[in-house]
C-alpha positions as CSV (number, residue, x, y, z in Angstrom):
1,X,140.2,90.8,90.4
2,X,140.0,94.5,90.7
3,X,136.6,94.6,89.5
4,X,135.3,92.1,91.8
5,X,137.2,93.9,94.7
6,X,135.2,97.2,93.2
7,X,131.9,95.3,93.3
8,X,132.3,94.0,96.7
9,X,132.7,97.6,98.0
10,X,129.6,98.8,96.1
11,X,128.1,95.7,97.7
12,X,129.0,96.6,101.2
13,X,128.1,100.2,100.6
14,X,124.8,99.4,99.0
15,X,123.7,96.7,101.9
16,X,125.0,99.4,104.5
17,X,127.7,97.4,106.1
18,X,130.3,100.0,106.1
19,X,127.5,102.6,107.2
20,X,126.8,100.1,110.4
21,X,130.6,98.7,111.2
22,X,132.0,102.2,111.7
23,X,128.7,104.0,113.6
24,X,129.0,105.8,116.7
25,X,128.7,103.3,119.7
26,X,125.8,104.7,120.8
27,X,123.8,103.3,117.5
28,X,125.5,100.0,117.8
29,X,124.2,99.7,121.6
30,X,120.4,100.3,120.3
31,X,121.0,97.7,117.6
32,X,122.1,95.1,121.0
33,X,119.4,96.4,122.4
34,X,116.8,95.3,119.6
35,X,118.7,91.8,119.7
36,X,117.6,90.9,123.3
37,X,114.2,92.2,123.2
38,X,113.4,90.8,120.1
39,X,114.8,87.2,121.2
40,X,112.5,87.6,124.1
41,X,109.8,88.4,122.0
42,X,110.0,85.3,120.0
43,X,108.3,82.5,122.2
44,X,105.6,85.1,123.4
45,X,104.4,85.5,119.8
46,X,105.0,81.8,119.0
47,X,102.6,80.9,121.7
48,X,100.6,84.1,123.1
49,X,97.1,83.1,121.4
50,X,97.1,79.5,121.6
51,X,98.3,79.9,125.4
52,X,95.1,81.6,126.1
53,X,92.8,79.4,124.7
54,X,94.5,76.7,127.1
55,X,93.7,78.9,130.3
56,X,90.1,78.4,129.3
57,X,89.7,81.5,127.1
58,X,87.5,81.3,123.9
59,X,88.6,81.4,120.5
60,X,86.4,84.6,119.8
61,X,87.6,86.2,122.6
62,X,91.3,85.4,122.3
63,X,91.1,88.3,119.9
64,X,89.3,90.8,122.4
65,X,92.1,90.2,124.7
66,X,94.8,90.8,122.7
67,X,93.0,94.1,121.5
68,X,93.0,95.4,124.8
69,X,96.9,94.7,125.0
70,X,97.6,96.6,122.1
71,X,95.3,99.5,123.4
72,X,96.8,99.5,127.1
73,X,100.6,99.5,125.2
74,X,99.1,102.1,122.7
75,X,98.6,104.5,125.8
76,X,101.2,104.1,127.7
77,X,104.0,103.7,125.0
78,X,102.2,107.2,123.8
79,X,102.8,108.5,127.2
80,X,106.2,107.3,127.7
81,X,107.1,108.4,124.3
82,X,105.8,111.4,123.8
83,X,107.9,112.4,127.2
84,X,111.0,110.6,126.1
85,X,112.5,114.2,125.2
86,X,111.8,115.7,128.5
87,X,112.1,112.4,130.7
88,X,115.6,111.0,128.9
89,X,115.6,109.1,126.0
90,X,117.8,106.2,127.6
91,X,115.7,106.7,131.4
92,X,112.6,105.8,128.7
93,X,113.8,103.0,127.4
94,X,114.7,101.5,130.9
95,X,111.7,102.4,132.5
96,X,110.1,100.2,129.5
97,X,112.3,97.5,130.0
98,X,110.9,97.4,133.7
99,X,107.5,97.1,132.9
100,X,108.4,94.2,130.1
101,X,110.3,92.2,133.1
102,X,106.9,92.6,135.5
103,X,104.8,92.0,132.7
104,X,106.6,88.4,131.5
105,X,107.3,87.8,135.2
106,X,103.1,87.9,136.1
107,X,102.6,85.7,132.9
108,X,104.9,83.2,134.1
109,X,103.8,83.0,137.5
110,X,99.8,83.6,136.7
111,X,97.2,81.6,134.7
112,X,94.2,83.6,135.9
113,X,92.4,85.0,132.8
114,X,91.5,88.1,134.7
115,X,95.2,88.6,135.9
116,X,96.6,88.2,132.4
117,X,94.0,90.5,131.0
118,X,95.3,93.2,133.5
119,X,98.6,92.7,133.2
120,X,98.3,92.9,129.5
121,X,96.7,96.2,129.5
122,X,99.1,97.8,132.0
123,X,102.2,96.1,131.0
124,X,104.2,95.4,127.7
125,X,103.6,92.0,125.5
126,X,103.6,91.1,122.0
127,X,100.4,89.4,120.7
128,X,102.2,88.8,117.1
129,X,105.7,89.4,117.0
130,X,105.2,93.0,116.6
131,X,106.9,95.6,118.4
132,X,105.6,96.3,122.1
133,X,106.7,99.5,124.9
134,X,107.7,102.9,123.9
135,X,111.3,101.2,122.4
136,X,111.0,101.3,118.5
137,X,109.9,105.4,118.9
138,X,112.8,106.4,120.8
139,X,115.4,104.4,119.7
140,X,114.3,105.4,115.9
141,X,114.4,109.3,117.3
142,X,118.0,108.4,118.9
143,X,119.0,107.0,115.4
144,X,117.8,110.4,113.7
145,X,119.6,112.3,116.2
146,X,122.8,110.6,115.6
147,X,122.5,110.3,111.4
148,X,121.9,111.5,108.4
149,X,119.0,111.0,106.3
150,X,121.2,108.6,104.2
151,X,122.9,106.6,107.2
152,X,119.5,106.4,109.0
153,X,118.5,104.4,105.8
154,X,121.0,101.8,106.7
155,X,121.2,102.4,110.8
156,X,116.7,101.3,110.5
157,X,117.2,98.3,107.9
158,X,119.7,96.7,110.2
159,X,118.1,97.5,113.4
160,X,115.3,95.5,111.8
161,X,117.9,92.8,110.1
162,X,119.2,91.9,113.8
163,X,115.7,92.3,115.2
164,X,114.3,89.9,113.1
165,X,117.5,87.3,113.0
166,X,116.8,87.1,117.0
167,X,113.7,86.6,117.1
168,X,113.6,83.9,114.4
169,X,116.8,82.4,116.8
170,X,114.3,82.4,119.7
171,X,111.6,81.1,117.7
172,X,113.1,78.0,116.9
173,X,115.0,77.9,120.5
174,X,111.6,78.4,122.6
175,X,109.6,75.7,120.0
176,X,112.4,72.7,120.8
177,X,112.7,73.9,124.5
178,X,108.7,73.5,124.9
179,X,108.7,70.1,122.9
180,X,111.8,68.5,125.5
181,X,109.8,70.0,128.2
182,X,106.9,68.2,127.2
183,X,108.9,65.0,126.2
184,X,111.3,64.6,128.7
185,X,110.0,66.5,131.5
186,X,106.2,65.8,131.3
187,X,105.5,69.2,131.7
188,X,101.6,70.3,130.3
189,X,101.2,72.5,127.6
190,X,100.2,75.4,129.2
191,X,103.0,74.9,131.7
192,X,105.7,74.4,128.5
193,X,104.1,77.5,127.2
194,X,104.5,79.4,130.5
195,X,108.3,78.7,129.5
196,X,108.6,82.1,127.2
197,X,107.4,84.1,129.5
198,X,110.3,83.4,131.7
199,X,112.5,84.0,128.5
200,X,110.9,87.6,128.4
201,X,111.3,88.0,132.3
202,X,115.3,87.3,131.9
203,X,115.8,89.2,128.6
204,X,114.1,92.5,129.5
205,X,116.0,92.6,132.9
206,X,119.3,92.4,130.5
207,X,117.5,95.2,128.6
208,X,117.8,97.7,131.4
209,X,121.0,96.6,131.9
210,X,121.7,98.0,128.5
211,X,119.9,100.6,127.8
212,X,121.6,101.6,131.3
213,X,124.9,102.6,128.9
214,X,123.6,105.1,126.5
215,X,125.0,108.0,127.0
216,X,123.8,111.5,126.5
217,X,124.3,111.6,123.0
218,X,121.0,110.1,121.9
219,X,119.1,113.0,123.8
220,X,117.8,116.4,121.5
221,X,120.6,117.4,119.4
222,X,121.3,121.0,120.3
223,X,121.9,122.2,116.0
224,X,119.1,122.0,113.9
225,X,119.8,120.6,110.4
226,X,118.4,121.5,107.4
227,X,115.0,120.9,107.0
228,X,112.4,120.0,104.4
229,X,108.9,119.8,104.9
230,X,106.0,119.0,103.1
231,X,102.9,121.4,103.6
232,X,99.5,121.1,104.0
233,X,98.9,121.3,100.6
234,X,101.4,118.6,100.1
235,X,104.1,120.7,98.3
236,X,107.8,120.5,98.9
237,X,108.9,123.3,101.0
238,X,112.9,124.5,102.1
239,X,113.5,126.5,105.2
240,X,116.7,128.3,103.6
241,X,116.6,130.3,107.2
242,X,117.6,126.7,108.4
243,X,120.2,126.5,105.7
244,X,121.9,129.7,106.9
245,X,121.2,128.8,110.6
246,X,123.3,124.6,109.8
247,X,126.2,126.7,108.3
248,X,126.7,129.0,111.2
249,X,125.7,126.4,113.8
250,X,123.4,128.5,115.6
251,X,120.8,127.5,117.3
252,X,116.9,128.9,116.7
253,X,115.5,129.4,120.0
254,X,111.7,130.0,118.4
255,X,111.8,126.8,116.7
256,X,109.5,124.0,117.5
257,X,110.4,121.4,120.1
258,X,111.2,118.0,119.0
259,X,108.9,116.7,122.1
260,X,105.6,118.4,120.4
261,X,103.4,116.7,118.5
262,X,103.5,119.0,115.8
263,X,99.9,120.4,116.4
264,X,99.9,123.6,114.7
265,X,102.7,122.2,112.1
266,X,102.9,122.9,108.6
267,X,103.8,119.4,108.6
268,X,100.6,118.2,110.6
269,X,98.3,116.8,108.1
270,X,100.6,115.0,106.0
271,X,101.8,113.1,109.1
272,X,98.3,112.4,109.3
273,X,97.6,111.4,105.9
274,X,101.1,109.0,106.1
275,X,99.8,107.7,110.1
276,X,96.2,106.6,108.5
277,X,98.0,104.7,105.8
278,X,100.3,103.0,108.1
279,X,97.3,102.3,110.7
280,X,95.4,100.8,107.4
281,X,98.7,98.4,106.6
282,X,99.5,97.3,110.4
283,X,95.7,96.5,110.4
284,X,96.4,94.1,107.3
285,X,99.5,93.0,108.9
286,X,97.9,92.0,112.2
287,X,95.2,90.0,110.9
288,X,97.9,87.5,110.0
289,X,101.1,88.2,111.9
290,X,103.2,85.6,112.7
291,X,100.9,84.4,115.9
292,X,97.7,84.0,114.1
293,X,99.4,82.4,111.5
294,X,101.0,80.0,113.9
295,X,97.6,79.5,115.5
296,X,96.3,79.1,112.1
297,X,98.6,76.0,111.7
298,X,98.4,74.4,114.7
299,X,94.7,74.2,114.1
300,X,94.9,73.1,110.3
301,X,97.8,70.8,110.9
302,X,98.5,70.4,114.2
303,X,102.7,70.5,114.4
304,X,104.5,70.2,117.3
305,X,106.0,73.4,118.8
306,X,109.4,72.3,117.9
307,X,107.9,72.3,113.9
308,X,106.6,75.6,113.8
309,X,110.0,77.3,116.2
310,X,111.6,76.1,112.8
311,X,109.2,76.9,110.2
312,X,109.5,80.7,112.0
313,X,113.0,80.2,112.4
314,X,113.6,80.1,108.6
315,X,110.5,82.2,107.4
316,X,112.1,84.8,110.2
317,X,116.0,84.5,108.6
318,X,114.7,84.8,105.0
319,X,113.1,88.0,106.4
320,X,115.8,89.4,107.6
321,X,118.1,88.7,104.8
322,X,116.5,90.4,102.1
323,X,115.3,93.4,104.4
324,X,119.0,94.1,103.3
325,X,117.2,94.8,100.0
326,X,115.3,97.2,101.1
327,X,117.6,99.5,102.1
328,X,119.5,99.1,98.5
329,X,116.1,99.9,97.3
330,X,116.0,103.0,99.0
331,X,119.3,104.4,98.5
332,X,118.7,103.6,94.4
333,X,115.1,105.1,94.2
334,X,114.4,107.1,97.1
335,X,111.9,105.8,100.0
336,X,108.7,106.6,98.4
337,X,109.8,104.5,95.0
338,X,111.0,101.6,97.2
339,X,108.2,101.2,99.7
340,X,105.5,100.5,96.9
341,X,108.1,97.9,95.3
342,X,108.9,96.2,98.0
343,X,105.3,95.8,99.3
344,X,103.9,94.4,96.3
345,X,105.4,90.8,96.9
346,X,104.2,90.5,100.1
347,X,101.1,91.8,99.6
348,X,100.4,89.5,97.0
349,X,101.7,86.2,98.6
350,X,99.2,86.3,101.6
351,X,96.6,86.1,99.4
352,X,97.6,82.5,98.6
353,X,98.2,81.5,102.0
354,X,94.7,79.3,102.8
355,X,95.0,77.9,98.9
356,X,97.2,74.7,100.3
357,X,95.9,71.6,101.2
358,X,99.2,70.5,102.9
359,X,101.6,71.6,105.3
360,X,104.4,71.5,103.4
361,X,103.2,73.8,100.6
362,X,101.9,76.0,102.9
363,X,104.8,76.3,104.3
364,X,106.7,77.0,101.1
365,X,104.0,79.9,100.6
366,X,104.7,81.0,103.9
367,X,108.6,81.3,103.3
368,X,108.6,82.8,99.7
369,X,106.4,85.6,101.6
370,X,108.5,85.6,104.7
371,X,111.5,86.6,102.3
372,X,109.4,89.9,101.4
373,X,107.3,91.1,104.1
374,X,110.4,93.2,106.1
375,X,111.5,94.5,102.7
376,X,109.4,98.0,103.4
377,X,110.8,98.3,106.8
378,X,113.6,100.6,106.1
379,X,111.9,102.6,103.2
380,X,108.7,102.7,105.8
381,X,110.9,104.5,108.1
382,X,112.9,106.8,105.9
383,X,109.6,108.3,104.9
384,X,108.4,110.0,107.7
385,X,111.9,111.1,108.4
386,X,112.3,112.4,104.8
387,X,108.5,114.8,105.3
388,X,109.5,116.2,107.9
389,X,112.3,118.1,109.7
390,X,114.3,116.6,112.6
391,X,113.5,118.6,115.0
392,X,109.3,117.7,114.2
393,X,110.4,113.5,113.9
394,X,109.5,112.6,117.6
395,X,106.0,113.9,117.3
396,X,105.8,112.6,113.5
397,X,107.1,109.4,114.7
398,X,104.6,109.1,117.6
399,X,101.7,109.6,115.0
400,X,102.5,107.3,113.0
401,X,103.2,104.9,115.3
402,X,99.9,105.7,117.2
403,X,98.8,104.5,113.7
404,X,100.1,101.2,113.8
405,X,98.8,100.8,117.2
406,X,95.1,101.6,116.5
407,X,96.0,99.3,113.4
408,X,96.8,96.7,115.4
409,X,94.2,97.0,117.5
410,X,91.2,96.9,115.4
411,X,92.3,94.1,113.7
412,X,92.4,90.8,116.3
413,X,88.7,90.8,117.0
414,X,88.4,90.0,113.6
415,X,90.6,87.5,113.4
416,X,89.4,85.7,116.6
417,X,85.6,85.9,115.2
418,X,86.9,84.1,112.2
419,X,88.8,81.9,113.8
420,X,86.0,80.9,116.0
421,X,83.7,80.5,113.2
422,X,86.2,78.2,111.4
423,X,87.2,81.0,108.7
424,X,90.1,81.9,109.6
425,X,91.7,82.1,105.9
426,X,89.2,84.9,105.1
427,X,91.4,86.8,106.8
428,X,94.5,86.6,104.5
429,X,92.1,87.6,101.9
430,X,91.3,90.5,103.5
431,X,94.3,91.5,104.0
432,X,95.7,91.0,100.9
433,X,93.1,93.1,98.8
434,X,93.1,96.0,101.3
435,X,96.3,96.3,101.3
436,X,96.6,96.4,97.7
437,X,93.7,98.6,96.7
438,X,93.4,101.3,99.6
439,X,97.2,101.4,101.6
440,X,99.5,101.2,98.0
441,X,97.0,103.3,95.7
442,X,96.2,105.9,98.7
443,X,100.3,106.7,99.1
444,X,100.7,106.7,95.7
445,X,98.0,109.2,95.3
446,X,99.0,111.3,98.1
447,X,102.3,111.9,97.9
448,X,103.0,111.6,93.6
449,X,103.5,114.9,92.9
450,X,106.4,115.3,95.5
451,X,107.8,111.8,94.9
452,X,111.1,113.1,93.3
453,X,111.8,115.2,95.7
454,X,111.0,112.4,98.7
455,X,113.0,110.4,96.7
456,X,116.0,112.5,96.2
457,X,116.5,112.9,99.9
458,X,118.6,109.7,100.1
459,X,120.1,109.4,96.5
């Protein structure tokens, strides 16, 4: 009995459970936070590209549209974000929340091509169940400012657990709400589509209301902790002036400002070289993120909406459950270790995605890689925060981020060309050998010689 009493606690410490019941209730209000945007982003991503098509778009421009979405939320989240310091990390966040209630509140009301391309540029939506606004920067600077290296591990797996656990809730809630609507109700399909936008409408307006009860404690920390940096070169340095500085609790007046983006850094280019990686894997990731690959089905199979809200439902939970791993990962091997083994799974599953002739093995593909592809999440993050010092991680943050974006970006056009030339499973393909041969072997080349000390950061 002892021993099993024993393992559970090694269980709950590994998995991060104790780290996450007893943090600050700041943390625990970004984590609610997460919840309702994410369950609002469910049906959005569900339906987004199929949705346009119905308004009269084509196929091949579907993915144009969505490109310009992602570049219109790739400037203005940069703005917002790279601000948040300045502005108020919490003012940020509900400023974002604002735009996300216009922007689902036009989309609801509006089926003019030419309005939703505007409004998507301007405004905040989610083409594939990605992230969308300035959010997932600040509230991953907030967590930094309230953690340690070692908590943060746990603080940005479960951020993305409950993330992910919402939006596969609202995935299966928004696909059986549009199939009675269309049942029972006789409503179109564009009109039982135009059903999720209302959802986001309602769910960012609760955002604000949230974010509205941070308090001041997520803004700049005023002590500097100790620092370690990678340099240009790509060696492992230690500030032991920042040492001496953490013991006394003084402040360094000439050191860098969190808000900067670290132009001039020591730190600079390997932000770079770790930003171009991570534009290279959201790139892979977007060409079959969970609303091409529901577009994908409905095309090859044709379910009902009510099918795929639980196909996504379940690929979605899976996800989220063994993103748990990932953290364990981390803490036993360090972040750089972990993010190469948890990718490989993933990676290697998408590749088998267009194999099936059925939708039921298809399906079973798309689960077994649904139970690996959030795995890297918290490693992913705990990287950039263990190259660079806390007081650089806003500006690191927002590179790398701006690499997902561009990522993202580039990558529906492709999509949609395939798609509209009936090839649409070159793209998993793709995907899967890019991600394999350039974004796993570029890391590992880039950063090997300093992977024990990455690594040791949260050991």
């Amino acid at each position: 009995m002892e021993k099993l009493a024993e393992w559970g606690i090694r269980a709950l410490e590994h998995t991060g459970v104790n780290t996450v019941w007893n943090a600050p209730r700041d943390i625990h209000t970004l984590f609610l936070l997460r919840m309702i945007r994410w369950y609002g982003y469910s049906g959005v991503s569900l339906v987004l590209a199929f949705y346009l098509t119905e308004v009269g778009i084509d196929t091949a421009i579907v993915g144009f549209y969505m490109t310009f979405f992602l570049l219109g939320d790739m400037v203005v989240s940069l703005r917002l974000t790279s601000r948040a310091d300045s502005f108020g990390r919490a003012r940020t966040l509900m400023l974002g929340s604002g735009i996300m209630a216009l922007t689902g509140l036009i989309f609801a009301t509006f089926s003019n091509p030419t309005v939703l391309l505007v409004t998507g540029i301007v405004g905040f939506i989610t083409p594939g169940g990605g992230e969308a606004g300035p959010f997932r920067n600040v509230e991953f600077a907030s967590i930094a400012s309230l953690s340690t290296v070692t908590e943060s591990s746990d603080y940005y797996t479960w951020l993305s657990l409950l993330g992910i656990l919402t939006f596969a809730l609202g995935s299966i809630v928004n696909g059986w709400t549009m199939t009675l609507l269309m049942k029972y109700y006789g409503w179109t399909k564009p009109e039982a589509c135009k059903s999720v936008f209302w959802v986001q409408f309602f769910t960012s307006l609760l955002c604000l209301l949230t974010a509205s009860q941070l308090s001041s404690r997520i803004e700049i920390a005023p002590l500097r902790p100790r620092s370690h940096a990678l340099d240009s070169s790509g060696s492992l340095v230690s500030d032991d002036e920042d040492e001496i500085l953490d013991s006394l609790h003084i402040v360094d007046p000439e050191g860098p400002q969190a808000s900067s983006m670290l132009f001039g850094s020591k730190n600079f280019w390997p932000v770079i070289r770790i930003s171009f990686f991570y534009a290279l894997d959201s790139f892979c990731r977007s060409m079959v993120n969970d609303g091409w690959v529901s577009f994908y089905l409905i095309h090859k199979f044709a379910p009902d909406p009510s099918q795929l809200g639980l196909i996504f439902f379940t690929s979605d939970s899976l996800s989220a459950v063994f993103s748990v791993l990932g953290t364990a990962l981390c803490k036993k091997y360090g972040p750089f270790t972990s993010l190469i083994i948890a990718h490989i799974p993933a990676t290697v599953l998408v590749l088998f995605l267009p194999i099936p002739k059925t939708l039921v093995v298809t399906v079973v593909f798309l689960l077994m890689r649904g139970s690996f592809k959030s795995m890297d999440m918290g490693p992913k993050s705990v990287f950039v925060s263990a190259v660079v010092p806390p007081e650089e991680l806003s500006g690191a943050i927002a590179w790398s981020n701006l690499g997902e974006a561009v990522g993202q970006g580039l990558a529906p056009p492709v999509t949609g060309f395939l798609a509209g030339m009936n090839s649409q499973w070159v793209t998993f393909v793709v995907s899967g050998l890019l991600r394999v041969s350039v974004y796993e072997v570029g890391i590992v080349l880039s950063f090997w010689a300093v992977r024990h000390e990455l690594d040791g950061k949260t050991k």
